[in-house]
C-alpha positions in Angstrom: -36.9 -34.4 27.5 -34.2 -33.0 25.2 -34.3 -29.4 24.7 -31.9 -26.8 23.0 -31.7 -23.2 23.7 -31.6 -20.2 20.9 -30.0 -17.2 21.2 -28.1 -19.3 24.1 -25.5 -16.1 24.9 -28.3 -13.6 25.4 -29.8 -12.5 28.9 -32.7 -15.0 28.2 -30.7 -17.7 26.8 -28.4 -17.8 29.6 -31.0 -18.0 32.5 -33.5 -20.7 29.6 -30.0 -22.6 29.9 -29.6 -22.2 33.9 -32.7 -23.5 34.2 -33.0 -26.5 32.1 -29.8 -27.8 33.6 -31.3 -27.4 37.2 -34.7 -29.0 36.1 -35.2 -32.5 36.3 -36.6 -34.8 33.9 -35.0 -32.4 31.1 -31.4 -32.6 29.5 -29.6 -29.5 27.4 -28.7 -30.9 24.0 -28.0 -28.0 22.0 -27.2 -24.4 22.3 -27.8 -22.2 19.4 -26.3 -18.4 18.7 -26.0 -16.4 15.3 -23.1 -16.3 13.6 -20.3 -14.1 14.7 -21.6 -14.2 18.6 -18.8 -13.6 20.7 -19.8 -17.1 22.6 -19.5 -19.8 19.2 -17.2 -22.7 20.0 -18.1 -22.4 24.1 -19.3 -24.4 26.8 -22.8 -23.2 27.0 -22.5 -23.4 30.3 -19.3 -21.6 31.1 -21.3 -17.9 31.8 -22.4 -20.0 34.9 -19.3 -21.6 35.8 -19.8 -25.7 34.7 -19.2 -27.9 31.5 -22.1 -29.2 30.0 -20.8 -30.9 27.2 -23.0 -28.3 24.7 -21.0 -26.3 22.7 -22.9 -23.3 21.7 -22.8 -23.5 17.6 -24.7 -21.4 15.2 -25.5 -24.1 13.1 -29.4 -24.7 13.4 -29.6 -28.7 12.5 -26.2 -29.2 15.0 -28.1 -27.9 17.3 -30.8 -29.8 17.0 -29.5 -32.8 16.6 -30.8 -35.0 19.2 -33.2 -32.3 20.6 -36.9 -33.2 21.3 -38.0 -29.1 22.2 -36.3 -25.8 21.2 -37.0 -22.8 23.1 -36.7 -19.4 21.3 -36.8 -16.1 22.6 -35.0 -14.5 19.9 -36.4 -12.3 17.1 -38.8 -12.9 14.8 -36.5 -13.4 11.5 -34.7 -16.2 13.7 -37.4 -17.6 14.8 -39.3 -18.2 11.3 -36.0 -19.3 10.3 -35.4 -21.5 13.0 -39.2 -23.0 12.8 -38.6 -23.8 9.6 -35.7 -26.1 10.1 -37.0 -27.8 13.1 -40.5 -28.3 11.5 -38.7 -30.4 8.8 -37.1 -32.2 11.1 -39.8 -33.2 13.6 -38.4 -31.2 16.5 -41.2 -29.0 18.6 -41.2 -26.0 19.5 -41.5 -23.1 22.7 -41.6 -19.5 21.3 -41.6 -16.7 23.5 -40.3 -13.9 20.6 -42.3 -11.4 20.2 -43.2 -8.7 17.2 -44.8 -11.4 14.5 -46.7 -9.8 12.0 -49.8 -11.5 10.2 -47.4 -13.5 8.1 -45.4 -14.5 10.8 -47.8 -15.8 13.0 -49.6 -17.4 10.1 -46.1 -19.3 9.4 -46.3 -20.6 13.2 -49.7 -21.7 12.6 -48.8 -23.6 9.7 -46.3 -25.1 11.1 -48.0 -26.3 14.4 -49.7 -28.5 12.0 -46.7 -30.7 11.9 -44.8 -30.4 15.3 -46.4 -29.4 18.8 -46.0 -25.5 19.2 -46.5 -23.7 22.4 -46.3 -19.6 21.5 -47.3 -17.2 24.1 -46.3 -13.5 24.3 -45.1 -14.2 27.8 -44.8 -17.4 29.6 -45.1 -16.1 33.1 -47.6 -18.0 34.9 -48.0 -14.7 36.5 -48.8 -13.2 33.8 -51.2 -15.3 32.4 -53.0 -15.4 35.7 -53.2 -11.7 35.3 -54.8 -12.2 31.9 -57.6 -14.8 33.9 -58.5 -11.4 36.0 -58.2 -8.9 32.9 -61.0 -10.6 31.5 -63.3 -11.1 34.5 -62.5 -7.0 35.2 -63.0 -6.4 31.5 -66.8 -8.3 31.6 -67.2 -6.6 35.1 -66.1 -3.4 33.9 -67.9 -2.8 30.3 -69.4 0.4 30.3 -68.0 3.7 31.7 -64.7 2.9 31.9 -61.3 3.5 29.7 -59.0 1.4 29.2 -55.1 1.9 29.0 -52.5 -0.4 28.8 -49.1 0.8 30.3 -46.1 -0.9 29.8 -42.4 -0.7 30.5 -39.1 -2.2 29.7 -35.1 -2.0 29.6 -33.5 -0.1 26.5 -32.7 -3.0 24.8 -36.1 -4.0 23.6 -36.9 -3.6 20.1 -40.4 -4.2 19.9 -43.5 -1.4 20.9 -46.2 -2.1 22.8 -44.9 -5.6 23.7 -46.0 -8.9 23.1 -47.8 -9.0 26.6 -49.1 -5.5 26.4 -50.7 -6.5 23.1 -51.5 -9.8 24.5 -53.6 -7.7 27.3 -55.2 -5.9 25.1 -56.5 -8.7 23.3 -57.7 -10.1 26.2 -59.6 -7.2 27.0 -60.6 -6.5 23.3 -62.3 -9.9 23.5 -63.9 -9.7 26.4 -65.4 -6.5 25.6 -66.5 -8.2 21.6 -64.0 -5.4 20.1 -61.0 -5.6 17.6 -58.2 -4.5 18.6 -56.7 -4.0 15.3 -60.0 -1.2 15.2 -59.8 0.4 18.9 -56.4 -0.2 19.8 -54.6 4.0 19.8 -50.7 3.7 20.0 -49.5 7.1 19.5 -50.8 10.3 20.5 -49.8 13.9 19.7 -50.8 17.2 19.2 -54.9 17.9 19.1 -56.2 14.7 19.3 -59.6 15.6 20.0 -61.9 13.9 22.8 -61.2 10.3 24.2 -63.4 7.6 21.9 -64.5 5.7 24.9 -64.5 2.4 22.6 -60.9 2.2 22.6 -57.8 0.9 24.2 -55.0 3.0 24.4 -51.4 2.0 24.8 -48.5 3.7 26.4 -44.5 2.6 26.0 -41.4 3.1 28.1 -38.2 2.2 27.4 -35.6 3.0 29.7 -32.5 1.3 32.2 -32.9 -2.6 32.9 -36.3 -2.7 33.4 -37.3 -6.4 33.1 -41.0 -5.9 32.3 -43.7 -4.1 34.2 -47.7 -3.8 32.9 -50.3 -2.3 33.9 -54.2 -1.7 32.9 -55.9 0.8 33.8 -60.1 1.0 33.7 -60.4 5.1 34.9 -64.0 5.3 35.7 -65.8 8.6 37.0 -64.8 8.8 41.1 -62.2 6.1 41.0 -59.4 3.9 38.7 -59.0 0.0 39.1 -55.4 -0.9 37.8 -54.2 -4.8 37.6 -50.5 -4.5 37.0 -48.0 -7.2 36.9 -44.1 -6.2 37.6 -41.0 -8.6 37.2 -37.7 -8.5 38.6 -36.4 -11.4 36.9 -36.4 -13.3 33.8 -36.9 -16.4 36.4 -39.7 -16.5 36.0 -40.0 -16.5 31.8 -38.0 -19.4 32.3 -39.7 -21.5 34.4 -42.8 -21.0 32.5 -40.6 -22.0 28.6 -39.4 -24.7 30.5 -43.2 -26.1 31.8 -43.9 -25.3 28.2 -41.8 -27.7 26.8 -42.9 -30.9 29.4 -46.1 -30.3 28.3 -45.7 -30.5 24.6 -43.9 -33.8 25.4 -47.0 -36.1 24.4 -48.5 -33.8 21.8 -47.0 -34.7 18.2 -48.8 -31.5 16.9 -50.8 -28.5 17.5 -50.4 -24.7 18.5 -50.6 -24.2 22.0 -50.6 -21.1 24.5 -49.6 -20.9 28.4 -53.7 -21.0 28.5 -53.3 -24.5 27.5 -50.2 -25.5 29.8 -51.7 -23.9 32.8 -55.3 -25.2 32.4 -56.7 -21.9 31.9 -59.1 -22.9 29.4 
């Protein structure tokens, strides 16, 4: 398979790239940057110290050209932008970005109806393992117990709650037949009042190089169950993108999750 690489200078672009070329059964074909990156007109490769023949352009279709897949973990702007490019030309597509609105993710939707589309707010398989046991806890744990999503990253992110915190919460939302859009509580300050035991509450850190650590919380009366997920490395994120993209290789269209590539379903 034939995949290209956005936002190929980034932390996540470099490691999507390290990984593709040590995978076999997938080829790197295009690296893609924005314009005015530091790393236009280089070897992708040359962060890790071999030629790959890629050049890293920021010219989407040059990119693309020859590509089967393209992973993106960029933002979501890019990504939309990016979608729409390689819908029209028939090339699929691995989205980790996070931070899509309701317009956004309607775009991707539309979209998958022409091109295979796996988009997943983290594609650990970790982490979606931990979203099989948030919803057994969740159905286990209905009544007389909060819920609080705690989550934590380096200072770089841009996005709060993240994708997978939010992903978690849906998870448990849906288990528990609630909306998250209705009991989900993000901020807190001043007199807030008693807890509305109906909701979900979220809490963001942002701080250092902190890769991605989550944790829920169900605080009961007499004791506290927490299923909490921590990662040291991006590895991982890439391993899963990668996985992603082999699986979308004999689906011409359709909007797929890491539920789907795993067989969680």
């Amino acid at each position: 398979m034939n995949i290209a690489i956005a936002g190929a200078s980034g932390r996540m672009g470099r490691m999507l790239i390290e990984h593709v070329l040590a995978t076999a059964g997938v080829t790197l074909t295009g690296a893609l940057d924005v314009p005015g990156a530091p790393a236009l007109g280089q070897d992708a490769g040359l962060v890790l110290g071999r030629a790959t023949g890629v050049t890293i352009t920021s010219d989407i279709e040059a990119a693309l050209a020859g590509a089967d897949c393209l992973i993106d973990f960029t933002r979501p702007e890019g990504t939309l932008a990016h979608l729409a490019v390689a819908e029209r030309l028939g090339v699929k597509m691995v989205i980790g970005t996070t931070g899509f609105d309701d317009a956004g993710r309607a775009a991707l939707a539309a979209a998958a109806g022409r091109i295979g589309v796996v988009f997943a707010a983290n594609m650990s398989v970790g982490v979606n393992a931990t979203f099989k046991l948030l919803e057994m806890a969740a159905k286990l744990l209905s009544s007389g117990y909060d819920i609080e999503v705690i989550e934590a990253h380096h200072r770089h992110k841009v996005d709060a709650p993240s994708g997978t915190a939010l992903a978690m919460g849906e998870v448990v939302a849906k288990a528990l037949g609630r909306d998250l859009k209705t009991c989900g509580v993000f901020a807190r300050e001043g007199h807030t009042g008693p807890r509305d035991p109906q909701s979900i509450g979220f809490a963001t850190v942002r701080g250092g190089d902190i890769v991605g650590d989550h944790t829920v919380m169900f605080a009961g009366i007499g004791e506290r169950i927490e299923i909490t997920h921590k990662s040291s490395s991006r590895q991982s994120y890439a391993d899963g993108a990668v996985r992603a993209a082999l699986f979308l290789a004999d689906k011409p269209a359709g909007l797929f999750d890491m539920q789907d590539v795993l067989g969680l379903k």
